[in-house]
C-alpha positions in Angstrom: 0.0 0.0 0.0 1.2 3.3 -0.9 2.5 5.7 2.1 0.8 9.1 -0.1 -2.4 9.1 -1.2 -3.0 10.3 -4.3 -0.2 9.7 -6.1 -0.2 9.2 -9.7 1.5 6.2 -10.5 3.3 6.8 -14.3 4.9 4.6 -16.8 6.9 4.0 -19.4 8.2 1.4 -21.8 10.0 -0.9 -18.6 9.4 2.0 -15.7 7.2 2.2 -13.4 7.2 5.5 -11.3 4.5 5.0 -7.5 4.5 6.4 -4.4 6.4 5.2 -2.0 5.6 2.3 0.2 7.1 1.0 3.8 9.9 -1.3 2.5 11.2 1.3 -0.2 12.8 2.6 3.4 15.4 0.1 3.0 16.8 0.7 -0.2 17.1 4.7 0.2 19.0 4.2 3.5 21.6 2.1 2.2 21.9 5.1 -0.8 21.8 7.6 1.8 24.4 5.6 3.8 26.5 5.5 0.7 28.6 8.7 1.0 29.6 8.8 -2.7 26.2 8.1 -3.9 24.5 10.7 -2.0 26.8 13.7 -1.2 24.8 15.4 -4.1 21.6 14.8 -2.7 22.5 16.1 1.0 24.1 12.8 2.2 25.6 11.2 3.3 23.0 10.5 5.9 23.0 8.2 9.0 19.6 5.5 9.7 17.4 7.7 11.4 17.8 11.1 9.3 17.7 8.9 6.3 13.7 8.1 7.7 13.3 11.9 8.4 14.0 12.6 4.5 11.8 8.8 3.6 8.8 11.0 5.5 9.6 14.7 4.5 9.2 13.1 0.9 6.2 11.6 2.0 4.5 14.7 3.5 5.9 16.4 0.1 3.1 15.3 -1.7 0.4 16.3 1.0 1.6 19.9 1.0 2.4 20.5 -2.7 0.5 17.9 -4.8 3.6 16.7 -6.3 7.0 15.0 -4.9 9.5 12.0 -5.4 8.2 8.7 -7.4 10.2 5.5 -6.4 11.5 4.1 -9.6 11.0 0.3 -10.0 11.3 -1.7 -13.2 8.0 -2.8 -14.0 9.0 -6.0 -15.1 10.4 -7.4 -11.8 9.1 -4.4 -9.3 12.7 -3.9 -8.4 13.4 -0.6 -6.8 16.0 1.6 -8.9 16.0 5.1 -7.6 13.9 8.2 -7.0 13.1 10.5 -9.3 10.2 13.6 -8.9 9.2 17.2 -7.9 10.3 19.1 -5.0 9.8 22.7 -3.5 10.7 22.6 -0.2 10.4 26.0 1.9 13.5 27.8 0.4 14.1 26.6 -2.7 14.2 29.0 -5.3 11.1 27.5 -7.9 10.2 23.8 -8.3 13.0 21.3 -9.0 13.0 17.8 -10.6 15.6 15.9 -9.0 16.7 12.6 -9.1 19.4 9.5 -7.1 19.6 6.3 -8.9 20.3 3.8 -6.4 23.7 1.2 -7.4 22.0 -1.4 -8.7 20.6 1.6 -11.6 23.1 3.3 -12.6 24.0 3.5 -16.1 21.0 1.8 -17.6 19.0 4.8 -18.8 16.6 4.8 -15.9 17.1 8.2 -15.1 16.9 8.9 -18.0 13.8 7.4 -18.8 12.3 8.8 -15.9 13.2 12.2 -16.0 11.5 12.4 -19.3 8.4 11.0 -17.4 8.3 13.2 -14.5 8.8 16.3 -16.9 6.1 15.7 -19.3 3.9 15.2 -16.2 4.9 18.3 -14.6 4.3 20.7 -17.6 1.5 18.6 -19.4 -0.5 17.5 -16.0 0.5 20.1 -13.2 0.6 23.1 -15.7 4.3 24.1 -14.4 5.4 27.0 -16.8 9.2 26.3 -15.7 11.4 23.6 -14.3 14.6 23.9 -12.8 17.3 21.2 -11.7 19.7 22.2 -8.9 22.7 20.2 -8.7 25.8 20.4 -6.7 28.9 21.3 -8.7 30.9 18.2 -9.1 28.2 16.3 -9.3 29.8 15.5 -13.3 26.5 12.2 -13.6 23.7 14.8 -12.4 25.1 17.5 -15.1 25.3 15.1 -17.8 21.7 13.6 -16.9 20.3 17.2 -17.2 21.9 18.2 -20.3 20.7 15.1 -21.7 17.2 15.7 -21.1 17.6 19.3 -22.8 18.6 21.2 -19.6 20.9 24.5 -19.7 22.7 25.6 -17.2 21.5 29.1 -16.1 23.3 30.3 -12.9 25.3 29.3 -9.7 23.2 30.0 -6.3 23.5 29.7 -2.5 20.8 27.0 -1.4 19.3 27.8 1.7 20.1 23.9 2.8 22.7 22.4 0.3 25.2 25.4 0.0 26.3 26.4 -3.3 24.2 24.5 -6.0 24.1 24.7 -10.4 20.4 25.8 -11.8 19.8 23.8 -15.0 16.8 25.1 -16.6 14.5 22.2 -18.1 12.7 23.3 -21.6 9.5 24.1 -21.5 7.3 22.7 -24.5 6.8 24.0 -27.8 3.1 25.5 -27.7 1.1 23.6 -30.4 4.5 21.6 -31.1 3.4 18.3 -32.8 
């Protein structure tokens, strides 16, 4: 059973994108444990503040409508990543982010998602602009970005993750076939 109520769940040719659920706990601690892994998404983190960000990401959705999917692959349900929509009090404008857990990396997942969770936001939610904010050094995250048509706009102080790269997402084309 999912932990947030209604959350759209969204697919695509081998992902699908829920809400989170109880044992999805397990896999983002051991990425949050993972210093390497998660030093661009504010890790790393130990056991117990790695639950505080499993149920900030929950209430996420309750405040704003819109939040973090887990990624699974929809063939065997297993649990790749997160990828979604964030605006937490001090962010500059809504984010997509993204962590691909180690059993995901390099496949295309994020990817795949990405692609997802932007079309939803500009075709579903009605967002007018995206951003991506990404630690500098963080080489995967600026590639990923770039990749899904991101620019990189300007260098800003975060409020909680210090000195952080805005990568403008396009928006689409009006009446674009």
């Amino acid at each position: 059973m999912t932990l947030t109520l209604n959350v759209p769940t969204l697919t695509t040719e081998r992902l699908t994108l829920r809400g989170h659920i109880a044992s999805d706990f397990e896999p983002m601690a051991a990425f949050y444990a993972d210093a390497p892994r998660s030093t661009g998404f504010g890790g790393p983190l130990n056991r117990p503040d790695a639950w505080r960000w499993f149920a900030l990401s929950i209430g996420h959705w309750a405040l704003h409508g819109y939040g973090y999917w887990t990624v699974t692959l929809t063939d065997s349900g297993e649990v790749c990543g997160i990828v979604g929509l964030w605006n937490p009090e001090g962010w500059p404008e809504p984010e997509m982010g993204w962590a691909m857990f180690e059993n995901a990396e390099g496949k295309g997942i994020a990817h795949e998602a990405a692609l997802k969770v932007r079309d939803y936001a500009y075709d579903t939610l009605g967002f007018t602009t995206l951003t991506s904010l990404i630690v500098p050094g963080n080489t995967r995250s600026e590639t990923l970005a770039k990749r899904v048509g991101a620019t990189y706009e300007r260098t800003f102080e975060n409020v909680h993750m210090g000195t952080e790269q805005m990568f403008r997402h396009p928006a689409p084309q009006k009446g674009a076939i």
